[in-house]
ZAMARGU-4260 file (C-alpha; in steps of 0.2 Angstrom, whole numbers, plus 5000, padded with zeros to 4 digits):
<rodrens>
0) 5225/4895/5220 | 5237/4897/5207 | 5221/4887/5195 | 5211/4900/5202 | 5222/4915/5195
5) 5225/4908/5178 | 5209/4902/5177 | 5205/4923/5181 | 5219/4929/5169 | 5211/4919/5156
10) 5192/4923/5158 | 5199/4943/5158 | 5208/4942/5141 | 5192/4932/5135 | 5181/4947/5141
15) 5196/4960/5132 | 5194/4949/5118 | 5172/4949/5119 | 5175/4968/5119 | 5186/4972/5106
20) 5176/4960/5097 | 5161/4970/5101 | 5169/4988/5095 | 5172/4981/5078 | 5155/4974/5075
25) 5146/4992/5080 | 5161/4999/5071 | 5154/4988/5057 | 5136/4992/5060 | 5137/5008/5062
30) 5145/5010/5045 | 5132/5000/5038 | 5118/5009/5045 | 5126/5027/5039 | 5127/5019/5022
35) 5110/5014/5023 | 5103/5032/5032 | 5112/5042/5018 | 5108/5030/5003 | 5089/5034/5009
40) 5091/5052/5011 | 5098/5053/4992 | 5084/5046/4986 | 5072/5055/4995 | 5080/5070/4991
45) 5080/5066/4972 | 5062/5061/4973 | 5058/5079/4980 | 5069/5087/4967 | 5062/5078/4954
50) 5044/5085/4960 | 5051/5101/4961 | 5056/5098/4942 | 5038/5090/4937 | 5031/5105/4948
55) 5039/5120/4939 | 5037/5112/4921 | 5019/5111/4924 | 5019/5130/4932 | 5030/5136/4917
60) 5017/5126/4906 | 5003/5136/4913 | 5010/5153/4914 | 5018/5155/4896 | 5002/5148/4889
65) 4993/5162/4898 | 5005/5175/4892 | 5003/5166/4874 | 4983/5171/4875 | 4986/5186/4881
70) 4999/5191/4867 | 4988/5185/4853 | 4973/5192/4862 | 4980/5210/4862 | 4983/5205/4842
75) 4964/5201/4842 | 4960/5215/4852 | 4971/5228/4837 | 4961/5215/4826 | 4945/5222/4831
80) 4949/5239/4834 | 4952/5240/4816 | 4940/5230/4808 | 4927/5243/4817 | 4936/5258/4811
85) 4926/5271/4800 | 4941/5272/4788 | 4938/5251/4787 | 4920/5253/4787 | 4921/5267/4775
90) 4933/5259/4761 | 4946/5274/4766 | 4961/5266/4764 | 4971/5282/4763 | 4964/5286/4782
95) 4967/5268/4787 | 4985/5268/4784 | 4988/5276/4800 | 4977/5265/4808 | 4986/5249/4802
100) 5005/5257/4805 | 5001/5261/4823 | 4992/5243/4830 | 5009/5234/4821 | 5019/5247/4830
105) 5010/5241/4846 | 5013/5222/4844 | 5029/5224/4833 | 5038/5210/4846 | 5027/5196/4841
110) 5014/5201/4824 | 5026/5203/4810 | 5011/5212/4799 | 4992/5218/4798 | 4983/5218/4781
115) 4966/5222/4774 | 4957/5207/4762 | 4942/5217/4753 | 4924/5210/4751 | 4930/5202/4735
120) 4946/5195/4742 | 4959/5205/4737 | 4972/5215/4745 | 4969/5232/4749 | 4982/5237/4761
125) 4998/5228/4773 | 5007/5241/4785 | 5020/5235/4774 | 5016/5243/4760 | 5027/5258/4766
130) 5038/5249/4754 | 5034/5254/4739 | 5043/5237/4729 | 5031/5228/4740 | 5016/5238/4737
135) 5019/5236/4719 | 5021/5218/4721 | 5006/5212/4733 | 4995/5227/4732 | 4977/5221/4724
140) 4983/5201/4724 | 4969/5188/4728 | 4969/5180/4744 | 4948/5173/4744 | 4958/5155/4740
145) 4967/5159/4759 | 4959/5151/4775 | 4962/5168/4784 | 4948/5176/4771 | 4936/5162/4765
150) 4934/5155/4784 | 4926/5172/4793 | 4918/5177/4774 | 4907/5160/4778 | 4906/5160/4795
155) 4907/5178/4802 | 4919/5172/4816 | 4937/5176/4819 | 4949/5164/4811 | 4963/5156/4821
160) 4975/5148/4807 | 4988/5132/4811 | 5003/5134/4800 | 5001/5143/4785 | 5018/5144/4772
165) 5015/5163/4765 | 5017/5169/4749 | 5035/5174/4752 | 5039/5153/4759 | 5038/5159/4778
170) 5026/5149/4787 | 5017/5158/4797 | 5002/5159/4808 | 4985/5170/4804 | 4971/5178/4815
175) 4957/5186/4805 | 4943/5194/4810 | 4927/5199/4799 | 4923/5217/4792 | 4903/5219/4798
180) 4893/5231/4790 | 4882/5232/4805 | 4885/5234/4826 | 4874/5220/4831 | 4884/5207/4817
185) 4899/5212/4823 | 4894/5211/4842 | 4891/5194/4836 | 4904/5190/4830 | 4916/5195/4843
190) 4906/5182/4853 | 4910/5169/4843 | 4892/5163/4836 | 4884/5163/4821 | 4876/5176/4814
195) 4866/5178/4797 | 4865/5196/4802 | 4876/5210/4792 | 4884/5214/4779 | 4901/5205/4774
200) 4915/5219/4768 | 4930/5208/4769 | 4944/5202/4784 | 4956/5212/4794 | 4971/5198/4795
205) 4989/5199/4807 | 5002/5185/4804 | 5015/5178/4815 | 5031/5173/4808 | 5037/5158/4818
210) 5053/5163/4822 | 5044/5178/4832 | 5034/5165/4842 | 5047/5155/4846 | 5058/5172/4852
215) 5043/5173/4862 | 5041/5158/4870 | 5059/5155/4875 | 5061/5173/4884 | 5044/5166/4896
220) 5056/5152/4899 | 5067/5152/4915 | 5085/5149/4914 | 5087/5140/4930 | 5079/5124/4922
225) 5088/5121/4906 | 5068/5122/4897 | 5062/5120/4880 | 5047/5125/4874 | 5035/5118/4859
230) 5017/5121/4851 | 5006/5108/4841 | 4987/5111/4834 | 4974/5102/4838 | 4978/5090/4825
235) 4994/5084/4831 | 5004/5096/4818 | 5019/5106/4825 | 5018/5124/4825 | 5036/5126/4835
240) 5052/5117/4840 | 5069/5121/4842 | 5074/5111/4829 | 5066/5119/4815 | 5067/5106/4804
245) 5051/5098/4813 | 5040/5111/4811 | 5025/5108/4799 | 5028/5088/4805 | 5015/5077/4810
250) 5020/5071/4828 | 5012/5055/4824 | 5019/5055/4805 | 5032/5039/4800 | 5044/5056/4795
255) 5045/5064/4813 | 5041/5045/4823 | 5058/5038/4815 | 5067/5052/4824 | 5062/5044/4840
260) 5072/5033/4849 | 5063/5016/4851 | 5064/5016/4872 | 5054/5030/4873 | 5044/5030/4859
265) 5029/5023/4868 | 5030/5034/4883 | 5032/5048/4872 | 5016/5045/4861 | 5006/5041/4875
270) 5009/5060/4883 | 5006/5068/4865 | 4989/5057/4862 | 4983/5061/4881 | 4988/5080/4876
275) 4978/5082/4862 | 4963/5078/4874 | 4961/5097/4877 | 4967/5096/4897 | 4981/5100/4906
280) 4994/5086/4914 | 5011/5082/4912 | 5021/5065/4909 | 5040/5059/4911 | 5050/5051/4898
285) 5067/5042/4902 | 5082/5038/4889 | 5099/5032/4892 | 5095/5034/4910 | 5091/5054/4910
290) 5073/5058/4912 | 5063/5073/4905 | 5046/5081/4912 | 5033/5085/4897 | 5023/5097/4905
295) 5006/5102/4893 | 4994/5115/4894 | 4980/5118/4882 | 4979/5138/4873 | 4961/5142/4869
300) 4958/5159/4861 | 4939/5165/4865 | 4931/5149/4864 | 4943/5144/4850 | 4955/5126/4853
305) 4969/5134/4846 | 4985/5124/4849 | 4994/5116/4863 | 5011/5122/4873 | 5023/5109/4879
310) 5036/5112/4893 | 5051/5099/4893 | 5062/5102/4909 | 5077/5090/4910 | 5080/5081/4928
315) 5098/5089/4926 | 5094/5097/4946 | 5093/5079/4955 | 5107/5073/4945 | 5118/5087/4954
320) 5110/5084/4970 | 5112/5066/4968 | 5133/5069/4965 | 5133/5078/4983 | 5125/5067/4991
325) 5136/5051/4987 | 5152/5062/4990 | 5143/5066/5008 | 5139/5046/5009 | 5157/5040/5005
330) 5165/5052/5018 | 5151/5048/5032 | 5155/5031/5030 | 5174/5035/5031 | 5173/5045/5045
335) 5163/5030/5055 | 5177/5018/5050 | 5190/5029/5056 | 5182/5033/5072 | 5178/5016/5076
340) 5198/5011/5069 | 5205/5023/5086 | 5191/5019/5098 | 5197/5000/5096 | 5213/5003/5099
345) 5211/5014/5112 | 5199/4999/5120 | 5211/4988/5116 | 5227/5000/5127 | 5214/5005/5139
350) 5210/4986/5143 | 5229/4981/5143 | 5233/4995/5158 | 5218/4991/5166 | 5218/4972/5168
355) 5228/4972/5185 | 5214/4984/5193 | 5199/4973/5185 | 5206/4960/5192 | 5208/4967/5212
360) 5188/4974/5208 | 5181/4958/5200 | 5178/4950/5213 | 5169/4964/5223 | 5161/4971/5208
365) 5151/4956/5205 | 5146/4955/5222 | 5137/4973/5220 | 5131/4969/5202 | 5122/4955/5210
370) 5114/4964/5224 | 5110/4979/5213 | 5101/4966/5200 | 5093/4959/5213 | 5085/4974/5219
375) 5081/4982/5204 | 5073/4966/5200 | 5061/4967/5216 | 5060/4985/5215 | 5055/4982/5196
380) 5040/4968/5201 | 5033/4980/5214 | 5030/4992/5204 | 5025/4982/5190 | 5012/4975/5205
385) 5008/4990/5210 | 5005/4996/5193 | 4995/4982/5189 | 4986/4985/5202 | 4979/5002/5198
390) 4975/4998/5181 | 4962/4982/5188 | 4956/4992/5201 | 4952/5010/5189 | 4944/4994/5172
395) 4936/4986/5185 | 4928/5002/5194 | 4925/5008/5175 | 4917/4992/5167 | 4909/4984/5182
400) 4897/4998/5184 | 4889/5001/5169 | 4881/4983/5172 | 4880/4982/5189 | 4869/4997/5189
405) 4858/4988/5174 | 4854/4974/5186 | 4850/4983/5201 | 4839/4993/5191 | 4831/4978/5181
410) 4830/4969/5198 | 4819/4986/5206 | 4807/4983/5188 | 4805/4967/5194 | 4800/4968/5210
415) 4789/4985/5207 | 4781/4978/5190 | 4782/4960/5190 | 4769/4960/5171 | 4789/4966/5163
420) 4798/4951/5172 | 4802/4944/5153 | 4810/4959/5150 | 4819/4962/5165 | 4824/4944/5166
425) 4833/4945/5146 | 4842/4963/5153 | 4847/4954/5169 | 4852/4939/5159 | 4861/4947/5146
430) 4871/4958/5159 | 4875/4946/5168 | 4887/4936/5154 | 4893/4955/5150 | 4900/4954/5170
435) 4904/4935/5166 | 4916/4940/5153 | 4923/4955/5161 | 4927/4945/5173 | 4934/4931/5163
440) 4945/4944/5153 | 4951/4952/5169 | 4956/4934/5177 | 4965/4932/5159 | 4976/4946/5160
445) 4980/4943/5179 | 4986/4925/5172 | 4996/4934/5158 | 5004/4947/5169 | 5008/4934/5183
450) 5015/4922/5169 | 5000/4911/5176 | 4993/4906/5158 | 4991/4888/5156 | 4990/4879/5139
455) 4981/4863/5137 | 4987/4852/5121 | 4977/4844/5110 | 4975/4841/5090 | 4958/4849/5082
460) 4952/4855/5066 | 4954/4873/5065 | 4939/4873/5052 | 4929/4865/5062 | 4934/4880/5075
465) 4929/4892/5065 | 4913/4885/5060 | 4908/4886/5078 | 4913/4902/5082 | 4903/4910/5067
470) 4887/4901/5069 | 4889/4907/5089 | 4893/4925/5084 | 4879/4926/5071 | 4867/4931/5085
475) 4875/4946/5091 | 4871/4954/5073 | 4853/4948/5075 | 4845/4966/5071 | 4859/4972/5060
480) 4861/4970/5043 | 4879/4961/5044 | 4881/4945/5035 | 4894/4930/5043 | 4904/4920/5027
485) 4916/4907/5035 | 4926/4905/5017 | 4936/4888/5014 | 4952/4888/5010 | 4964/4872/5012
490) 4954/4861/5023 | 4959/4847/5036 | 4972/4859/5043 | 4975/4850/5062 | 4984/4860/5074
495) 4990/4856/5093 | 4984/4867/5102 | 4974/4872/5118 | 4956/4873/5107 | 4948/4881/5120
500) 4960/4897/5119 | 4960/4896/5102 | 4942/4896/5100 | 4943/4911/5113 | 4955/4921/5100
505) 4945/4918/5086 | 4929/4922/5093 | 4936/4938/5102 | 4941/4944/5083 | 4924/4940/5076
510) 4917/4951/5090 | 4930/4968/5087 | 4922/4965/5069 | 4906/4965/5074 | 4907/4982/5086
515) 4912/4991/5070 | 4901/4984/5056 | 4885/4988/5057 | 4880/4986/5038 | 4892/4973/5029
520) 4902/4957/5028 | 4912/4948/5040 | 4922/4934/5033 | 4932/4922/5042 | 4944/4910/5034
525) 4959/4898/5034 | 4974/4894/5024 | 4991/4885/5023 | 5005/4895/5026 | 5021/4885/5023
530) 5024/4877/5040 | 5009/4886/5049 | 4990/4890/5049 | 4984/4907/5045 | 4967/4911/5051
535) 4962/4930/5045 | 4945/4940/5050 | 4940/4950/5037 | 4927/4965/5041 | 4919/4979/5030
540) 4915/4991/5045 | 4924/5007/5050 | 4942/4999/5052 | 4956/5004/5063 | 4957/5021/5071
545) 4975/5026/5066 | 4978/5034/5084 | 4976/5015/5090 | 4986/5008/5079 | 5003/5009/5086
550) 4995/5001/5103 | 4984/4991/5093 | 4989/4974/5105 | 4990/4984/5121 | 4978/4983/5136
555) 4965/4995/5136 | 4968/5000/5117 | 4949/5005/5110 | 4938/5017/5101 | 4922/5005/5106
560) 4908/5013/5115 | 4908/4997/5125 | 4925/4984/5128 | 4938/4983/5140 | 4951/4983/5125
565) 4958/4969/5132 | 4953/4958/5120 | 4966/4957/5109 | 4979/4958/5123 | 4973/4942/5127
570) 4972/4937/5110 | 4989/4942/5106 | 4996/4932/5123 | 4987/4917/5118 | 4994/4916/5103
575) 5012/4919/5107 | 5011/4906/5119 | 5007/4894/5107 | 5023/4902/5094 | 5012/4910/5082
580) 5012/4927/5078 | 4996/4940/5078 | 4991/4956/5067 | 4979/4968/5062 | 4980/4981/5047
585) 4966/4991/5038 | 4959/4986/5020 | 4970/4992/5005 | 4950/4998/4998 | 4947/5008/5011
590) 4934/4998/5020 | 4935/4989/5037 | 4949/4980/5043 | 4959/4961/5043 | 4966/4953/5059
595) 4976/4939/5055 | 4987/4925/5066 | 4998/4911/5064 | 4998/4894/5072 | 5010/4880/5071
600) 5003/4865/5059 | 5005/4849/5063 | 4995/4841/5048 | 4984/4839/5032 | 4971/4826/5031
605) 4961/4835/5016 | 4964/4843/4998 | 4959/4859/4996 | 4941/4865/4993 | 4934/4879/4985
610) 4927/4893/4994 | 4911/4893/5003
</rodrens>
């Protein structure tokens, strides 16, 4: 007796021990798992802030080049409005002063002044020339060397300007548009095609000082994203930076590329190459472990490629989030320790005081553990049975009728018109092996749900397998245009194994492929995998339905017209029972579908050969 009792004392501290033991590893796991949870959540949460970040760059980008166009459109608009003038048309300049004073007035934020080149290319007026030092100065200077004047005088268009240093060393940018002597040229004009039609009287020019444009841009910039704005030409020459000292560089120029540092030059050249394409995108850069969004968006002024605008947003948002969320993650983790610190002591004081009462219940607890076990388990295979039961009796209803029916009704045709007897004998024929194999698959699942499934054991070729199996399936795609390739991968791979189940899984995977491709390939193949043999079927059909996919291996799983979808629930059984493993996925190009599975190998007797 008293054996009895310490033998009792020592089997409860063992189980106090088991427990506490058992505390500390979820204590342990738990911590891990929230360390884990919140380390994904901060990087989902920095990849969804960074979008944000790509997202508003390229919406910025958009937006302040719209409002770009818009700004020097209302400048081309004043343009025009002036260039069709009577006092213009008439050589008044007296009665154009007005004219010229009140269009500057109107875009005074952005132009910084209108002036009027004559037919012979010198200056004839500047809204400036209220100054009388400058009028003295400028007033009848020759301009016909200047872009702005000889580019409309040939071509009768409006003249969009890249950066131009003015006569006073202030680049600047220049819109022109032609004097017409006529309505239809200048109609023309305005369009943006060629005319030989009327009579050239000179150019009505605004200019843009650089500083103005830059003002412009970084007031359409929001404030929240830290953004910087920048314009090139078509030609890859900057119009505007915020570092002034880059303006009138070539971006791909040996003076502006040695500012780059050499990490990101690549990345960096690639966005301004793929910029000058004339379409909008955007591209990251990353230096020193901060990365930037270059967001680009072409400016085209009636017809005209005029320049492209460049957002770069810093990532400084995820960077924030990112600090929160590793503060959060270090005080999760503390708070699971801490918690799982007091609840094993207060196991370890609960199981001290209780020891004397666990010991009085032991006994008779078991006793009631056992007879609840017991019956949950009998109460557990009755309805399993009862269950199982169902399910045969609703498939077998289902999928015994279909060609049951075709053989009474091919049996009637024979009797009443025995001249279609060939016909009716191939329908009866071929239903009958479709209520063979129903009921074959219906006694295999009966076998696997009673734990009834026997394996026989013998060592075979798995190629040789295969090759059977495909030359037996070709004539199920006798009318279809589907092609068989059994390709070769490591030959003489011997398994042991029952080969009559095996042939069963293979040939029930080359008949899934064929219910869903009806124009394509089927290719069945085997290789070495380490220690195992890996057999894959490979199909170009309509590939797995994703609503099946989670029961992919279940009974009664399909989207066939025809099938029990017990196939590969057999499938899968067979092969477990022999310790491999089964599994199915769709084709990463979209077409058809790959079900693959493992069996143990037991020997090479080949080198490999090259495929079929």
């Amino acid at each position: 007796m008293i054996l009895v009792v310490s033998r009792a004392r020592f089997s409860g501290w063992r189980r106090n021990i088991v427990v506490l033991v058992t505390i500390a590893a979820i204590a342990a796991a738990l911590s891990t798992i929230s360390y884990q949870y919140s380390t994904n959540n901060a990087n989902g949460i920095l990849k969804i802030a960074s979008q944000d970040v790509r997202s508003n760059a390229e919406i910025q980008a958009h937006d302040v080049a719209n409002n770009l166009v818009n700004k020097v459109d209302a400048a081309g608009n004043n343009l025009q409005i002036l260039a069709r003038s009577p006092a213009v048309l008439g050589n008044d300049v007296k009665g154009a002063i007005p004219l010229f004073s009140a269009a500057q007035q109107a875009t005074s934020d952005f132009t910084s002044s209108y002036f009027w080149v004559g037919k012979d290319g010198k200056l004839l007026w500047a809204d400036g020339f209220t100054n009388t030092t400058l009028e003295q100065n400028y007033n009848g200077e020759d301009r016909s060397y200047r872009k702005y004047y000889s580019e409309p005088r040939d071509t009768l268009k409006p003249y969009y300007s890249s950066l131009v240093e003015s006569v006073d060393g202030i680049p600047r940018l220049y819109v022109a548009y032609p004097i017409l002597g006529n309505n239809d040229a200048r109609t023309a004009s305005e369009d943006n095609s060629v005319t030989t039609n009327g009579d050239f009287r000179g150019v009505i020019v605004t200019s843009i000082d650089l500083d103005d444009l830059g003002k412009f841009l970084q007031g359409q910039l929001s404030s929240k994203f830290e953004s910087q704005a920048g314009i090139l030409d078509r030609n890859g020459l900057i119009l505007y930076s915020n570092d002034a000292t880059y303006i009138g560089k070539d971006v791909f120029g040996p003076e502006f590329q040695a500012t780059l540092p050499i990490p990101m030059k690549d990345s960096f050249n690639d966005i301004m190459r793929e910029s000058l394409k004339g379409e909008p995108g955007l591209g990251d850069i990353t230096y020193q472990g901060k990365t930037s969004t270059i967001a680009y968006e072409p400016v085209s002024l009636r017809g005209n490629d005029f320049a492209i605008l460049y957002i770069v947003s810093p990532h400084n948002l995820p960077t924030n989030v990112s600090t929160l969320i590793d503060q959060q993650r270090i005080f999760t983790t503390v708070t699971v320790v801490a918690i799982s610190a007091i609840a094993i002591a207060i196991a370890f004081f609960v199981l001290k005081w209780n020891k004397r009462l666990s010991d009085l219940v032991e006994k008779r607890t078991a006793q009631l553990m056992a007879a609840n076990v017991t019956l949950a388990e009998a109460n557990e295979q009755l309805e399993a049975h009862e269950k199982m039961q169902r399910e045969f009796i609703n498939i077998a209803a289902h999928e015994l009728r279909t060609p049951t029916q075709a053989i009474l009704g091919y049996a009637e045709l024979f009797s009443m018109s025995p001249e279609h007897k060939e016909e009716a004998i191939k329908a009866l024929t071929r239903n009958a092996h479709r209520l063979e194999r129903l009921t074959n698959d219906i006694l295999d699942v009966a076998r696997i749900e009673g734990n009834l499934l026997r394996l026989g054991q013998e060592k075979f070729s798995i190629e040789e397998v295969i090759s059977s199996a495909v030359e037996d399936s070709k004539r199920l795609v006798a009318n279809r245009n589907v092609k068989f390739v059994h390709e070769k991968g490591v030959s003489g791979l011997i398994v042991d194994a029952d080969k009559g189940r095996v042939t069963q899984v293979i040939t029930n995977l080359i008949n899934n492929a064929v219910k869903f491709t009806n124009n394509g390939t089927i290719s069945v193949r085997a290789d070495q995998n380490g220690d195992e043999v890996l057999i894959s079927v490979r199909d170009t059909g309509t590939g797995i339905d994703p609503e099946i996919m989670p029961r992919l291996f279940s009974k009664f799983a399909s989207r066939s017209q025809s099938g029990t979808g017990l196939g590969l629930f057999i499938s899968k059984s067979i092969v477990e029972a022999h310790g491999g493993r089964i599994w199915g996925y769709n084709n990463k190009n979209g077409q058809g579908a790959t079900f693959s599975f493992s069996l143990p190998l037991v020997e090479i007797q080949e080198k490999k050969s090259s495929i079929a």
